[in-house]
N, C-alpha and C positions, 0 to 999 in steps of 0.2 A: 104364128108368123114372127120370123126375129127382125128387129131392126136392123136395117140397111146403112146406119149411119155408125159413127164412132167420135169419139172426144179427139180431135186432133192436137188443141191448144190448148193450154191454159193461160192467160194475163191478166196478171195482177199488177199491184203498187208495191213498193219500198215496203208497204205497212203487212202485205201478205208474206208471211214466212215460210218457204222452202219445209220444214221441219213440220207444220202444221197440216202440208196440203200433200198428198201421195198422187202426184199426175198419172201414175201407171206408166201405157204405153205413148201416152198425150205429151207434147212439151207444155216447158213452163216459163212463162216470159216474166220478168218483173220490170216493170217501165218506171222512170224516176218518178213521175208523175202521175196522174189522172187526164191529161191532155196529151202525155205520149204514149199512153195506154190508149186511149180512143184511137189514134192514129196506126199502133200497130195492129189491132184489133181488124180493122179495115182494111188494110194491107194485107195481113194473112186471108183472113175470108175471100179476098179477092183471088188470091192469088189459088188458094184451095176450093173454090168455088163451094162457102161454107155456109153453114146456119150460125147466125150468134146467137147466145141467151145470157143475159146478163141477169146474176147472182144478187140477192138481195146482200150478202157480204161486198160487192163491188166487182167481184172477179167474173169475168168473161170469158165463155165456156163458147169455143169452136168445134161446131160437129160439122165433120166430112161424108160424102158416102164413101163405104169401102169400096177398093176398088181393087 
C-alpha cells in the first residue's frame, strides 16, 4: 500500500541552510525566527489542509495528501 501523502513544505530558521537540506519537490521556507516559523508553519497547514511533524533538528515537515 503507498502512501497517500507527500512533503509539501519545508520550514526552517536562518540557522537551516538551503545547501544542507534537498527539499525535492517540497518548498523550503526559512522564517527569521523560531516565532515566525511557528506562524508560518500554521498558515500553510491550514491552508493545505496538512500534517505537521516537527524534526528533532527544529525544522517542520508539512505533509499533504496528494491530490
Amino acid at each position: 500500500m503507498s502512501n497517500p501523502n507527500q512533503i509539501y513544505a519545508l520550514i526552517g530558521t536562518l540557522s537551516h541552510s538551503i545547501e544542507q537540506i534537498n527539499p525535492g519537490n517540497a518548498i523550503f521556507i526559512r522564517a527569521k525566527d523560531e516565532q515566525e516559523q511557528e506562524v508560518l508553519m500554521r498558515e500553510i497547514a491550514l491552508a493545505v489542509v496538512g500534517d505537521v511533524v516537527k524534526l528533532s533538528n527544529g525544522l517542520y515537515l508539512i505533509l499533504a495528501a496528494i491530490r
